[in-house]
mmCIF file as gemmi writes it, N, C-alpha and C atoms, coordinates in Angstrom:
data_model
loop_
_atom_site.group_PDB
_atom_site.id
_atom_site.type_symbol
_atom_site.label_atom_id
_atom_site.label_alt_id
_atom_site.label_comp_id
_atom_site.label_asym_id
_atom_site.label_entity_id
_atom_site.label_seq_id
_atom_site.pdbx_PDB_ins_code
_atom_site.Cartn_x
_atom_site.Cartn_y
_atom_site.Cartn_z
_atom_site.occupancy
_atom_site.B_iso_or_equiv
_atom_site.pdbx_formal_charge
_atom_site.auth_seq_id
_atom_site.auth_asym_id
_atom_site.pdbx_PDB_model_num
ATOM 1 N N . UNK Axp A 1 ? -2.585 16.069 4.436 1 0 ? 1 A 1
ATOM 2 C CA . UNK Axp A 1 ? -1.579 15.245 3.807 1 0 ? 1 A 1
ATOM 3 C C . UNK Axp A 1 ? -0.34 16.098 3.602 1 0 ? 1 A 1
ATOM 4 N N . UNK Axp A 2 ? 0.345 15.431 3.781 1 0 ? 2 A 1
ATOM 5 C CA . UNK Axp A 2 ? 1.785 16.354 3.837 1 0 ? 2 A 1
ATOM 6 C C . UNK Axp A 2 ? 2.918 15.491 3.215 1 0 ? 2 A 1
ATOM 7 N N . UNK Axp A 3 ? 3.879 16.03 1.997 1 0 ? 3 A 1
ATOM 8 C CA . UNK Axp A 3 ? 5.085 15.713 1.009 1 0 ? 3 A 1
ATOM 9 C C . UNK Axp A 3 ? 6.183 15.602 1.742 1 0 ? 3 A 1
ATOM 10 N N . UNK Axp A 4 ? 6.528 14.764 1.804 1 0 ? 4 A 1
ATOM 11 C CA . UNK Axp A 4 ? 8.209 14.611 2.456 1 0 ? 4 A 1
ATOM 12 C C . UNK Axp A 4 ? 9.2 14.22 1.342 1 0 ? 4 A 1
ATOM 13 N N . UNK Axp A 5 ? 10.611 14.909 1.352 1 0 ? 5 A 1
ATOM 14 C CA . UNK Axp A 5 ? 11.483 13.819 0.113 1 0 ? 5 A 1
ATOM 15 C C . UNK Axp A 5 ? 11.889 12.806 1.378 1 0 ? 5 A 1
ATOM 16 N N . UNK Axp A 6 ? 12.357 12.411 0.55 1 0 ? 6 A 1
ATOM 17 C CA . UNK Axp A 6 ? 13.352 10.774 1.456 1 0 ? 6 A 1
ATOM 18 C C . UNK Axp A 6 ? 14.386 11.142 2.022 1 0 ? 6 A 1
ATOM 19 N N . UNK Axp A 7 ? 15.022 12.39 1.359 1 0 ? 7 A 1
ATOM 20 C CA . UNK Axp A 7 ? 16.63 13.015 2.462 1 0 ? 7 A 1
ATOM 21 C C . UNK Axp A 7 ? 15.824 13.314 3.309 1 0 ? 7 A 1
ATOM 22 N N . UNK Axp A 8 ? 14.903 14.684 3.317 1 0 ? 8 A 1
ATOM 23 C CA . UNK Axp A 8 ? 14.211 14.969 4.481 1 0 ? 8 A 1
ATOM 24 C C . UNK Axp A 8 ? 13.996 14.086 5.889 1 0 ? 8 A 1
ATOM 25 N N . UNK Axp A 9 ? 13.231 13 5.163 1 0 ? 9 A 1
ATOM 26 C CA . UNK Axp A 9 ? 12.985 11.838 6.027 1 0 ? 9 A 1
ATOM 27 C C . UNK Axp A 9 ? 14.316 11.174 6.553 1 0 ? 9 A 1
ATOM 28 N N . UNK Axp A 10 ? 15.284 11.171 5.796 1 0 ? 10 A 1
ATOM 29 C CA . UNK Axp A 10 ? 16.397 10.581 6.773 1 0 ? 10 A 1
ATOM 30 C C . UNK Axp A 10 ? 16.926 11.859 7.545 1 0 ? 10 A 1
ATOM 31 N N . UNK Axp A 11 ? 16.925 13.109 7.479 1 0 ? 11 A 1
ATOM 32 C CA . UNK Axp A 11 ? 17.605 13.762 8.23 1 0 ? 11 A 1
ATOM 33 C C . UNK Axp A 11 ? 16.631 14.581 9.279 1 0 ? 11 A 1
ATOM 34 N N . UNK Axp A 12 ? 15.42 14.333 9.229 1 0 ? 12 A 1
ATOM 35 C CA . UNK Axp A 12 ? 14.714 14.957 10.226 1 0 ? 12 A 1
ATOM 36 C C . UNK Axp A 12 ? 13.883 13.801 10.789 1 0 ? 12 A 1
ATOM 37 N N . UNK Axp A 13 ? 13.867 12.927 10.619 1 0 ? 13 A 1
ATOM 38 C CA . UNK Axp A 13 ? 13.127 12.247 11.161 1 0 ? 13 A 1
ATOM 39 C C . UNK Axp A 13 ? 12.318 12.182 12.479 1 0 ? 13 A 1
ATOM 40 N N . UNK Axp A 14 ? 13.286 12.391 13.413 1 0 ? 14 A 1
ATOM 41 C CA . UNK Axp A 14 ? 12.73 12.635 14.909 1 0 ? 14 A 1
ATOM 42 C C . UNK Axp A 14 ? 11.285 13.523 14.42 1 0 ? 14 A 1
ATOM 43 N N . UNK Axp A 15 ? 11.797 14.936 13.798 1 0 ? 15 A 1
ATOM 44 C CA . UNK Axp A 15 ? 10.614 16.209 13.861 1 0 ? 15 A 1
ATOM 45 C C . UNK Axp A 15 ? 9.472 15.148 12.973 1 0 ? 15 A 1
ATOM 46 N N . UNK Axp A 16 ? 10.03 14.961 11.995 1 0 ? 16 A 1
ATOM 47 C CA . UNK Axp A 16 ? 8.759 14.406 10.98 1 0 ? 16 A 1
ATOM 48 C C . UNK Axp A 16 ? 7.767 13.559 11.713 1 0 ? 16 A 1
ATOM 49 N N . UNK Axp A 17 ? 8.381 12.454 12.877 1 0 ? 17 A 1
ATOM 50 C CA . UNK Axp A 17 ? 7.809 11.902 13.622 1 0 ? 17 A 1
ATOM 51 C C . UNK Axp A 17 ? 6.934 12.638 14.753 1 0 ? 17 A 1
ATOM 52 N N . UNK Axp A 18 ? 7.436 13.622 15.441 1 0 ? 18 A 1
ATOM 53 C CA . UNK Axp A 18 ? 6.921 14.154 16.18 1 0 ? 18 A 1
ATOM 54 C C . UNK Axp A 18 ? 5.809 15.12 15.568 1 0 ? 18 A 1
ATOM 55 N N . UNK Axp A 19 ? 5.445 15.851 14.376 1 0 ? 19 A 1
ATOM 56 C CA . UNK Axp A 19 ? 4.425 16.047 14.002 1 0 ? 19 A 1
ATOM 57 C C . UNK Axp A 19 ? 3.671 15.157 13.689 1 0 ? 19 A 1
ATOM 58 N N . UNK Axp A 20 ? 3.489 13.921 13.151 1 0 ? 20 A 1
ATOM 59 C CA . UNK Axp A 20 ? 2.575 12.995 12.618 1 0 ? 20 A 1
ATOM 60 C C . UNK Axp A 20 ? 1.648 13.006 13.592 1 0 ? 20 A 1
ATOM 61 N N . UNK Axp A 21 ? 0.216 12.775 13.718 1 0 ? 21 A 1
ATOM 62 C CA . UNK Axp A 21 ? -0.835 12.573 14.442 1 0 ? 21 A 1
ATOM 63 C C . UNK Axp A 21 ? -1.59 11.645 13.656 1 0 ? 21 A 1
ATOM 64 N N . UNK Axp A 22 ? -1.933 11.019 14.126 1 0 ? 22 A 1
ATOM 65 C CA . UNK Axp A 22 ? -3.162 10.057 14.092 1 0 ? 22 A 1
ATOM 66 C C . UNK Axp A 22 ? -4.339 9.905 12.855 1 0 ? 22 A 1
ATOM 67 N N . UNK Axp A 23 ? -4.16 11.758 12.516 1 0 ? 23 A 1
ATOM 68 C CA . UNK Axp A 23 ? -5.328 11.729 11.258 1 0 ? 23 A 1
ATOM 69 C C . UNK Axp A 23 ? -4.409 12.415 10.322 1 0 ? 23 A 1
ATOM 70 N N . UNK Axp A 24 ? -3.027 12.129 10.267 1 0 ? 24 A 1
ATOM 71 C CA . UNK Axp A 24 ? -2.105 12.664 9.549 1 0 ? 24 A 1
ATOM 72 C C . UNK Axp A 24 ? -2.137 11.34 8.382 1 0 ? 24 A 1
ATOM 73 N N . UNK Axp A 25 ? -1.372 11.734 6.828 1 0 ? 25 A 1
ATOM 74 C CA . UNK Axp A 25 ? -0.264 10.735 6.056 1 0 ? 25 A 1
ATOM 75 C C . UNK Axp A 25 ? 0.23 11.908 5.669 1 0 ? 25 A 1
ATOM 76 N N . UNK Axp A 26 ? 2.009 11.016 5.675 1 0 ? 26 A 1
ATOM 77 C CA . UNK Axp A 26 ? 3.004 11.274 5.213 1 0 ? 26 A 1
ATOM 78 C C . UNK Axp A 26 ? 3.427 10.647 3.914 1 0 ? 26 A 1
ATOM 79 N N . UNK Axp A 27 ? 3.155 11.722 2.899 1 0 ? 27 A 1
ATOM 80 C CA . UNK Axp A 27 ? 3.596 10.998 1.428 1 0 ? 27 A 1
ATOM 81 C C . UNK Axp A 27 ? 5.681 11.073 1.161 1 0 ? 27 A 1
ATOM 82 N N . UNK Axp A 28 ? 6.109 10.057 1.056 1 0 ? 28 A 1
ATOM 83 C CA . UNK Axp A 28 ? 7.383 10.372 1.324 1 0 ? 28 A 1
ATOM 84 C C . UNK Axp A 28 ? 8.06 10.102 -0.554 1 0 ? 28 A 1
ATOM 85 N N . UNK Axp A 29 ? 8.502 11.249 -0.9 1 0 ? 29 A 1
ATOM 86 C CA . UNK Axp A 29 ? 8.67 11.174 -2.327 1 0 ? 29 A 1
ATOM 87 C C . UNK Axp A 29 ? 10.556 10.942 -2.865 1 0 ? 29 A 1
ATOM 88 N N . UNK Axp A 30 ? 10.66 10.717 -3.725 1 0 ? 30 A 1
ATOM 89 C CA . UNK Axp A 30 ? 12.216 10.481 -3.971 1 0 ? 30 A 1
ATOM 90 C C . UNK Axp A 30 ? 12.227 10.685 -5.592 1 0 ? 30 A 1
ATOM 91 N N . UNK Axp A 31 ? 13.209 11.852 -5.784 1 0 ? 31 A 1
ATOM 92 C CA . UNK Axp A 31 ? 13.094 12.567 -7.115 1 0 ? 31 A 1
ATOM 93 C C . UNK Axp A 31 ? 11.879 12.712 -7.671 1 0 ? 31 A 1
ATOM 94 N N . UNK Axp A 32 ? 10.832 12.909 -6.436 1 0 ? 32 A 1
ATOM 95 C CA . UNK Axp A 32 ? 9.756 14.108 -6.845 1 0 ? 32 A 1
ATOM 96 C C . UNK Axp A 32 ? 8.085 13.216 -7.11 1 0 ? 32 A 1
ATOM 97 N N . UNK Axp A 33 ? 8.482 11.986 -7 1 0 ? 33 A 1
ATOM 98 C CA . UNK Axp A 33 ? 7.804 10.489 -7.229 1 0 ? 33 A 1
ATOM 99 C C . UNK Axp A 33 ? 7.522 10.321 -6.217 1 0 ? 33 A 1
ATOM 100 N N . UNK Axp A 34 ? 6.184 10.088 -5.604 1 0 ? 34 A 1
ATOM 101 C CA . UNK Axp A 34 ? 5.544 8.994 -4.4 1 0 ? 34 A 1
ATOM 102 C C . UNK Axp A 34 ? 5.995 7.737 -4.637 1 0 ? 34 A 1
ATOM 103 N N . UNK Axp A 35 ? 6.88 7.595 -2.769 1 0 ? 35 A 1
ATOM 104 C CA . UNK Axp A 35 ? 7.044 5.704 -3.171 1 0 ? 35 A 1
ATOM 105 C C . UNK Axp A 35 ? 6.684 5.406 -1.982 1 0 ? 35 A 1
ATOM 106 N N . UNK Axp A 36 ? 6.067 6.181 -0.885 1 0 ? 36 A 1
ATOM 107 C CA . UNK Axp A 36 ? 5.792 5.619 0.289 1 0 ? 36 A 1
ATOM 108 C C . UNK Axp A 36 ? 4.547 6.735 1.037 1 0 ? 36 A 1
ATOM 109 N N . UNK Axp A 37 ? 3.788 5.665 2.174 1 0 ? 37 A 1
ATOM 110 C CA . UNK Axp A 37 ? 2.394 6.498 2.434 1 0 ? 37 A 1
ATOM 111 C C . UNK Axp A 37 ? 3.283 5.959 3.701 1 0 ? 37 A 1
ATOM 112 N N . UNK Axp A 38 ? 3.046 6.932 4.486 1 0 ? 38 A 1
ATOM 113 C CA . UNK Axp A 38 ? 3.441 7.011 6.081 1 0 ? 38 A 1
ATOM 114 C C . UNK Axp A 38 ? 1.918 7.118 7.135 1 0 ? 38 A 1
ATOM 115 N N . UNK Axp A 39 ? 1.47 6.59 7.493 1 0 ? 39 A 1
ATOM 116 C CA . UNK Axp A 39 ? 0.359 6.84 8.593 1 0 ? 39 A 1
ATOM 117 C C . UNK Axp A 39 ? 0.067 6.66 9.66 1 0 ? 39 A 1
ATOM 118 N N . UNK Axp A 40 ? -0.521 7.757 10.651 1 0 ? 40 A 1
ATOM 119 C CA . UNK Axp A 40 ? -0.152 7.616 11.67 1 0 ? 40 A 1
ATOM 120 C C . UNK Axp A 40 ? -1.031 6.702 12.429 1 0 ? 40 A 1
ATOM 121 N N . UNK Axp A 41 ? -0.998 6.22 13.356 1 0 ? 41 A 1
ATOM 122 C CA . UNK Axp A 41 ? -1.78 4.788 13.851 1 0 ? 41 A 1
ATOM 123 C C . UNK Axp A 41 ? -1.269 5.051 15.52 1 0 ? 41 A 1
ATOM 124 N N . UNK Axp A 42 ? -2.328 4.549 16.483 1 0 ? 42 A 1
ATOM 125 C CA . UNK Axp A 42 ? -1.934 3.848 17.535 1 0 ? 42 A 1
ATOM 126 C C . UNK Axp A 42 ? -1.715 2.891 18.069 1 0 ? 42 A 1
ATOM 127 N N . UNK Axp A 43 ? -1.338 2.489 19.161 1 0 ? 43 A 1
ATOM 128 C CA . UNK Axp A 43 ? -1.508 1.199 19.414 1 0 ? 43 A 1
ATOM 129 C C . UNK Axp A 43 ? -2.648 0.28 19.63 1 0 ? 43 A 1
ATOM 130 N N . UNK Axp A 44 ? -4.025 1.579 19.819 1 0 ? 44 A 1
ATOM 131 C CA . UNK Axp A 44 ? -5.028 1.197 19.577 1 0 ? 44 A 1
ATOM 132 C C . UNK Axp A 44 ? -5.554 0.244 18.29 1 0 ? 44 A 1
ATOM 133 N N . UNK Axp A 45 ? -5.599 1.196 17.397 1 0 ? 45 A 1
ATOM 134 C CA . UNK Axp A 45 ? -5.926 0.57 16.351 1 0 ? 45 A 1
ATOM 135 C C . UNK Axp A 45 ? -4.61 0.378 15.125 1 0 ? 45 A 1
ATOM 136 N N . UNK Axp A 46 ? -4.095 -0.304 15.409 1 0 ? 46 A 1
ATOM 137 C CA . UNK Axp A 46 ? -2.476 -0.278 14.413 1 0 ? 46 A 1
ATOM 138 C C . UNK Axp A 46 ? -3.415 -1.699 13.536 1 0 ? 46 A 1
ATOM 139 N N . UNK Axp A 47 ? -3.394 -2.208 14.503 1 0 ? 47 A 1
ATOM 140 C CA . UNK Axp A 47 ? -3.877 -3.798 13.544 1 0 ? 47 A 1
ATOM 141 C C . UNK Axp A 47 ? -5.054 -3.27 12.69 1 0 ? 47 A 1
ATOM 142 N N . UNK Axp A 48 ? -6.211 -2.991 13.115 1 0 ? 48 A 1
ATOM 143 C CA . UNK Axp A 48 ? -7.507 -2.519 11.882 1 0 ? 48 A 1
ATOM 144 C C . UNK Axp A 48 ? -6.826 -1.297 10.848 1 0 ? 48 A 1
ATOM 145 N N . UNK Axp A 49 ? -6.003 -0.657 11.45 1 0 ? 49 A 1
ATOM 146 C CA . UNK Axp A 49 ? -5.205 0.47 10.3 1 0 ? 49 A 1
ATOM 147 C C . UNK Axp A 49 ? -4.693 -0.642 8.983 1 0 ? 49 A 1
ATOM 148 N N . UNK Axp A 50 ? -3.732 -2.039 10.064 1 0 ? 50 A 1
ATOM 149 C CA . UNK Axp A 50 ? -2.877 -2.724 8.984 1 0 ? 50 A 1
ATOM 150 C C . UNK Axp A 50 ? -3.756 -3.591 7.939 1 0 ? 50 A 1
ATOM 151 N N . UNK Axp A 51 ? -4.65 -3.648 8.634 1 0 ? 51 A 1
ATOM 152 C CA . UNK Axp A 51 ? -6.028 -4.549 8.01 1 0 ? 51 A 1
ATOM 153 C C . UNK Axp A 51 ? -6.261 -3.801 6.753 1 0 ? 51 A 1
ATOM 154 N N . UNK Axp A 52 ? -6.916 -2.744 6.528 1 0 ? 52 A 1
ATOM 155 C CA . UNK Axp A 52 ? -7.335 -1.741 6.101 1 0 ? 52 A 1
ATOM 156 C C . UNK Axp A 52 ? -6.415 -1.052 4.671 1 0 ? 52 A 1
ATOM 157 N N . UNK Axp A 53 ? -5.326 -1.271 4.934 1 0 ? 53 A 1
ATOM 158 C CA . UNK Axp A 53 ? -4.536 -0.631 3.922 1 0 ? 53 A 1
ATOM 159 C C . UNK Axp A 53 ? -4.464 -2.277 3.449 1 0 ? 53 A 1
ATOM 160 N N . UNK Axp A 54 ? -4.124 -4.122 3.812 1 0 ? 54 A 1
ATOM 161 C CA . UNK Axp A 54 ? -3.941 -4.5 3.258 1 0 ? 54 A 1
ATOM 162 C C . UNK Axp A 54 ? -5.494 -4.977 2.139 1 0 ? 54 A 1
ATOM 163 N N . UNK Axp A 55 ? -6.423 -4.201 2.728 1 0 ? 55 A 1
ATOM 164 C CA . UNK Axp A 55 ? -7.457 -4.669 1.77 1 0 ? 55 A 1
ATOM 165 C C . UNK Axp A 55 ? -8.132 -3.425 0.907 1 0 ? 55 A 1
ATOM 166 N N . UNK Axp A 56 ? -7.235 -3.024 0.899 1 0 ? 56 A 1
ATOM 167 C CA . UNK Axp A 56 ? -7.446 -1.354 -0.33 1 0 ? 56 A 1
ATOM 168 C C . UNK Axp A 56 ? -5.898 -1.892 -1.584 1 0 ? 56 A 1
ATOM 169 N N . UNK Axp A 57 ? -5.418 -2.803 -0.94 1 0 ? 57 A 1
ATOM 170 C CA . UNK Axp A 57 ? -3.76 -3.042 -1.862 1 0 ? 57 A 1
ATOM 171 C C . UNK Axp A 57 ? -5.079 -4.158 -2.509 1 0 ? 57 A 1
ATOM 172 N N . UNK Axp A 58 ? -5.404 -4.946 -1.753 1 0 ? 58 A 1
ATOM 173 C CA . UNK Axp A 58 ? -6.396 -6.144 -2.763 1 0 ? 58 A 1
ATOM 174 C C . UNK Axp A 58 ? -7.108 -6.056 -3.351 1 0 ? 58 A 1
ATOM 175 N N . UNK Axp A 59 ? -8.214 -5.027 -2.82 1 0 ? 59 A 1
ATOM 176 C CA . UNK Axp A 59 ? -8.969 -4.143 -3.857 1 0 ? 59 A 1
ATOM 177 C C . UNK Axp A 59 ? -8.398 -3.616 -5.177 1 0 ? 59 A 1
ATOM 178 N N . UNK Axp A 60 ? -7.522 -2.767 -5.169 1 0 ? 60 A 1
ATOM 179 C CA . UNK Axp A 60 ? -6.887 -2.329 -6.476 1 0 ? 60 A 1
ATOM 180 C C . UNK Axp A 60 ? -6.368 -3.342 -7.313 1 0 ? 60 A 1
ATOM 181 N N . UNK Axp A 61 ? -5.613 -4.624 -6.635 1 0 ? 61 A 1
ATOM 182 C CA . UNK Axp A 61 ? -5.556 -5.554 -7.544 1 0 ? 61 A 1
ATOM 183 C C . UNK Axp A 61 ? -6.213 -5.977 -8.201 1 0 ? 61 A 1
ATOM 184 N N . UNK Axp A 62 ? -7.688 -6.223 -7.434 1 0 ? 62 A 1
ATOM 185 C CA . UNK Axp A 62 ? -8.868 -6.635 -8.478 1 0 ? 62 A 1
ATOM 186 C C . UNK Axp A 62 ? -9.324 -5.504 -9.222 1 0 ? 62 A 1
ATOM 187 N N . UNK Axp A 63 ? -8.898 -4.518 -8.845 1 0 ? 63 A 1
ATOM 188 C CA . UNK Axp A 63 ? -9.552 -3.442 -10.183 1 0 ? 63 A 1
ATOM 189 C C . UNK Axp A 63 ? -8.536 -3.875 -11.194 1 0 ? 63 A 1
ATOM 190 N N . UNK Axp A 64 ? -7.29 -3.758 -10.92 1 0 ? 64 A 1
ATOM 191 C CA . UNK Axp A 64 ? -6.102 -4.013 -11.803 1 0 ? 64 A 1
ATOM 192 C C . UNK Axp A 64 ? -6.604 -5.269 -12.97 1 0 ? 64 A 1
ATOM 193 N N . UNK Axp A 65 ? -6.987 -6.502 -12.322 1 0 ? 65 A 1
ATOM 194 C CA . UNK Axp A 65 ? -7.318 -7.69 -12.761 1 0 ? 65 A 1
ATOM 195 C C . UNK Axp A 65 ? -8.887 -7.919 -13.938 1 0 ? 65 A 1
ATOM 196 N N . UNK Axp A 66 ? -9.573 -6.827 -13.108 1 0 ? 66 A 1
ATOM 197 C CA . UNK Axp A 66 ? -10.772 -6.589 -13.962 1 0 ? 66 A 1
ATOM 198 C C . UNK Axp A 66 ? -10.503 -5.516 -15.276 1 0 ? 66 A 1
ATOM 199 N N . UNK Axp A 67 ? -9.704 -4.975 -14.992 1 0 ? 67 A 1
ATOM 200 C CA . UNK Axp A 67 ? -9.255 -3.57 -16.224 1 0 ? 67 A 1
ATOM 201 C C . UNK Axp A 67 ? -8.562 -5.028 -17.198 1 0 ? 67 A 1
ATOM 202 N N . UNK Axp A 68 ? -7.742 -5.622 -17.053 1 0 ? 68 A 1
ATOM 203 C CA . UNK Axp A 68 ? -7.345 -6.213 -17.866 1 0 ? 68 A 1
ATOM 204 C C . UNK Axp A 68 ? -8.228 -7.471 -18.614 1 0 ? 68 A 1
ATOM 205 N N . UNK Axp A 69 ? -8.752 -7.9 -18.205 1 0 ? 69 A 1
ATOM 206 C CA . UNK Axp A 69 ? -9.966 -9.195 -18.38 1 0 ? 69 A 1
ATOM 207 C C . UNK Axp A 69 ? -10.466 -7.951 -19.598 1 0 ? 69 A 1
ATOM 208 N N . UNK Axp A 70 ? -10.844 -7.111 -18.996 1 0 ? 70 A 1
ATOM 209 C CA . UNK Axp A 70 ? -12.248 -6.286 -20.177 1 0 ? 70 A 1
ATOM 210 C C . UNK Axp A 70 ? -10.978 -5.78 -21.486 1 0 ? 70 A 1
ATOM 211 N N . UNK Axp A 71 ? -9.89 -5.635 -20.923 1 0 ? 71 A 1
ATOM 212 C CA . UNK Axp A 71 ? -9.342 -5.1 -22.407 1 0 ? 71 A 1
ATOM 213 C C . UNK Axp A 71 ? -8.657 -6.77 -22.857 1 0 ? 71 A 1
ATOM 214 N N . UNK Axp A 72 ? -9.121 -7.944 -22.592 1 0 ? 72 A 1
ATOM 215 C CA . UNK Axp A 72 ? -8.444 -8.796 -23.32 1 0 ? 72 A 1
ATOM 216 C C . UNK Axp A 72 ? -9.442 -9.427 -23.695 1 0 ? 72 A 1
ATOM 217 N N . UNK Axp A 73 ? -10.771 -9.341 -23.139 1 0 ? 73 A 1
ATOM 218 C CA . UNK Axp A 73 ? -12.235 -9.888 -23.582 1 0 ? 73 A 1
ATOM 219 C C . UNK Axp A 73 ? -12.888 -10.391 -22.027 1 0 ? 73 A 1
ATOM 220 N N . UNK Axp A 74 ? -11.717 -11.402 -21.638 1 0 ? 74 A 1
ATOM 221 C CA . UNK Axp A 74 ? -12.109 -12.264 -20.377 1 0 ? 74 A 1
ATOM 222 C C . UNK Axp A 74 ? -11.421 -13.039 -19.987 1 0 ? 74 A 1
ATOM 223 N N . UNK Axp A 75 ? -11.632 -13.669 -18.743 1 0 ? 75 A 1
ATOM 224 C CA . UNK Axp A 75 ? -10.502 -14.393 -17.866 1 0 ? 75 A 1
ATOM 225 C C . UNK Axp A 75 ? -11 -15.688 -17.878 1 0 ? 75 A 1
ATOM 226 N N . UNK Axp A 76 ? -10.82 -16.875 -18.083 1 0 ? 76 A 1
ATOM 227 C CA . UNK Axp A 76 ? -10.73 -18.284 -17.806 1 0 ? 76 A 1
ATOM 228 C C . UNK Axp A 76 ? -11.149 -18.511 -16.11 1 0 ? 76 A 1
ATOM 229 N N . UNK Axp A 77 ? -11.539 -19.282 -16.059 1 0 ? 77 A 1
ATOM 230 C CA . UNK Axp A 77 ? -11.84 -20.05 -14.506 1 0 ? 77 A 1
ATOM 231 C C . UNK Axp A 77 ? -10.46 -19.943 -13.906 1 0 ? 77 A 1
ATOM 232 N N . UNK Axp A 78 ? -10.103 -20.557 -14.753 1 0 ? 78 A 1
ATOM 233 C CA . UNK Axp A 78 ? -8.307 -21.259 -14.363 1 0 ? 78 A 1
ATOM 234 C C . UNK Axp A 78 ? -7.321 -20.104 -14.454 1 0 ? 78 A 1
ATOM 235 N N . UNK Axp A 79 ? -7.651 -19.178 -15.341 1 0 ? 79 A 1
ATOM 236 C CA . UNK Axp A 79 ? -6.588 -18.263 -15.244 1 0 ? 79 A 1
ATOM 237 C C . UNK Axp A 79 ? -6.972 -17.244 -14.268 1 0 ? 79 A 1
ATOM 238 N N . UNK Axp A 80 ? -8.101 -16.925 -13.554 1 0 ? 80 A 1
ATOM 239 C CA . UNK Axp A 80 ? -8.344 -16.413 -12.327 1 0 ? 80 A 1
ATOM 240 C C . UNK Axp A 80 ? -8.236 -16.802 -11.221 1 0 ? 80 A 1
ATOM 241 N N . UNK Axp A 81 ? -8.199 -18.185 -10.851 1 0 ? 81 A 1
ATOM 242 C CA . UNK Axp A 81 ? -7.296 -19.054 -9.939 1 0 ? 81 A 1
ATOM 243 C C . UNK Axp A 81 ? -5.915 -19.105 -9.982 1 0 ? 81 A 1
ATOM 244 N N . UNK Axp A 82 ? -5.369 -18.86 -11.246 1 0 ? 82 A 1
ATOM 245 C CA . UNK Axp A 82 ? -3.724 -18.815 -10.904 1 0 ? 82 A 1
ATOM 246 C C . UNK Axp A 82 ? -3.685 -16.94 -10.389 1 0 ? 82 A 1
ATOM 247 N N . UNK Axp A 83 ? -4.294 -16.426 -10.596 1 0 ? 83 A 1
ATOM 248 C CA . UNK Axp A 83 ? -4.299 -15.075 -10.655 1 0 ? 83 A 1
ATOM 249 C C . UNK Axp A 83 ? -4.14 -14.941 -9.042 1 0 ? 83 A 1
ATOM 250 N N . UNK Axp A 84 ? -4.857 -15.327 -8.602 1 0 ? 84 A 1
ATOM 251 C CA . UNK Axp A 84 ? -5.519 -15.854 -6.855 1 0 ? 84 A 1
ATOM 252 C C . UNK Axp A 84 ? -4.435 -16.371 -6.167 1 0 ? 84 A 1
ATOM 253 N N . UNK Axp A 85 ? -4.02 -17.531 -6.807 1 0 ? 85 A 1
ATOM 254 C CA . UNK Axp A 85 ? -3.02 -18.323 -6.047 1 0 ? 85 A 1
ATOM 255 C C . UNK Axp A 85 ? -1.346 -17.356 -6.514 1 0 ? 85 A 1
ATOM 256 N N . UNK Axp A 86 ? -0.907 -16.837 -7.35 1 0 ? 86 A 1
ATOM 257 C CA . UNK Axp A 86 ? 0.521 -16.088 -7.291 1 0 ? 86 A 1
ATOM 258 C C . UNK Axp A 86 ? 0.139 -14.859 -6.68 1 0 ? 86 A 1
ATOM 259 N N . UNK Axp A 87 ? -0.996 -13.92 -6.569 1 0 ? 87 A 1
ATOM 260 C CA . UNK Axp A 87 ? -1.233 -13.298 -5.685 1 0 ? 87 A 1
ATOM 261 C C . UNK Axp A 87 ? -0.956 -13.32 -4.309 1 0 ? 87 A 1
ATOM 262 N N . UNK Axp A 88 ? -1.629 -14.176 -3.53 1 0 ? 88 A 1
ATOM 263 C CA . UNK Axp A 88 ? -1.382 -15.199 -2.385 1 0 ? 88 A 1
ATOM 264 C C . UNK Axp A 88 ? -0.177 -15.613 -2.114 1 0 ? 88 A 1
ATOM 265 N N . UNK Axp A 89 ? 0.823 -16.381 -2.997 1 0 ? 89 A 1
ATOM 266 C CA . UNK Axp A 89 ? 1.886 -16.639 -3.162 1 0 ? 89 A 1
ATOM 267 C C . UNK Axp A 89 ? 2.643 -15.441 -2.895 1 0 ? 89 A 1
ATOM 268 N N . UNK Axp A 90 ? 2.908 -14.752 -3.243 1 0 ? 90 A 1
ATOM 269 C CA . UNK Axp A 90 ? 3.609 -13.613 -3.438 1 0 ? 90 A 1
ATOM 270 C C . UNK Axp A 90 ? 3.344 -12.443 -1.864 1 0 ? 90 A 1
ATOM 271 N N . UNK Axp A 91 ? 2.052 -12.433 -1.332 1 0 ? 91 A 1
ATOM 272 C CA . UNK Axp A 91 ? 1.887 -11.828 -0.164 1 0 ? 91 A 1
ATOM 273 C C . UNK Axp A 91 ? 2.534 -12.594 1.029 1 0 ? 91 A 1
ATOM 274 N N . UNK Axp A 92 ? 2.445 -14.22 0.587 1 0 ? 92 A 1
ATOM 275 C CA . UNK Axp A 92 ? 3.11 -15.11 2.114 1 0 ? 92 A 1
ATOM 276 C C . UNK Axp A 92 ? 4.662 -15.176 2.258 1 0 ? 92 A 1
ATOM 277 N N . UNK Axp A 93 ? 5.28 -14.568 1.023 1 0 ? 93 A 1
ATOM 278 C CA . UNK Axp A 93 ? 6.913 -14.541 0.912 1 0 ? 93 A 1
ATOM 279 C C . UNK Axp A 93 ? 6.661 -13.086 1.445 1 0 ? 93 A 1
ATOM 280 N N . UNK Axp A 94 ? 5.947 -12.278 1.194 1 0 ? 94 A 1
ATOM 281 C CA . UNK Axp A 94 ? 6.588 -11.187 2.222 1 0 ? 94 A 1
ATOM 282 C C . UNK Axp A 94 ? 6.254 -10.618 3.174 1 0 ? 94 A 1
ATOM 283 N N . UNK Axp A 95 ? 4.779 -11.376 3.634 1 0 ? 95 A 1
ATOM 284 C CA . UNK Axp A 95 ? 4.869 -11.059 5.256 1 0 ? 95 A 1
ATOM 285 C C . UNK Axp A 95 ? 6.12 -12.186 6.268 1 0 ? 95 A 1
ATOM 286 N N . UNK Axp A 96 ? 6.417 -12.816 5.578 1 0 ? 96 A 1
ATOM 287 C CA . UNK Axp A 96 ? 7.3 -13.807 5.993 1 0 ? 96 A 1
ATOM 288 C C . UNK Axp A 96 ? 8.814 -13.49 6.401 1 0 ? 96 A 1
């Protein structure tokens, strides 16, 4: 795993690119803060890579969703269905 800042990344980019390999990530930081995971993928597997990271983002949501249920007691039927549906909501505005 390897730290990049964000100037870096805009001013070297070509190199940054040309090291990345396949079993590489690029953590790309801005005032010293992770705000981006860079990974390297082929054209082989780009889609099961994209798969993969979007169901580790869903996963954590439901950890997110379960951490909160236990510190508020518990979740409603209904309020885990809206939970579901603005979730959902919110992923189709931005693959869009």
């Amino acid at each position: 795993m390897k730290f990049v800042t964000a100037g870096d990344l805009r001013a070297s980019a070509q190199d940054i690119w040309g090291e990345l390999d396949i079993e590489d990530e690029i953590i790309v930081t801005d005032n010293g803060k992770p705000t981006a995971l860079v990974v390297g993928i082929t054209e082989n597997n780009f889609e099961e890579t994209l798969r993969l990271i979007r169901q580790a983002r869903l996963m954590r949501e439901i950890s997110t969703m379960r951490e909160e249920a236990s510190e508020r007691g518990y979740l409603s039927d209904e309020e885990i269905d809206a939970e579901i549906q603005a979730y959902r909501k919110e992923k189709r505005s931005v693959l869009e």
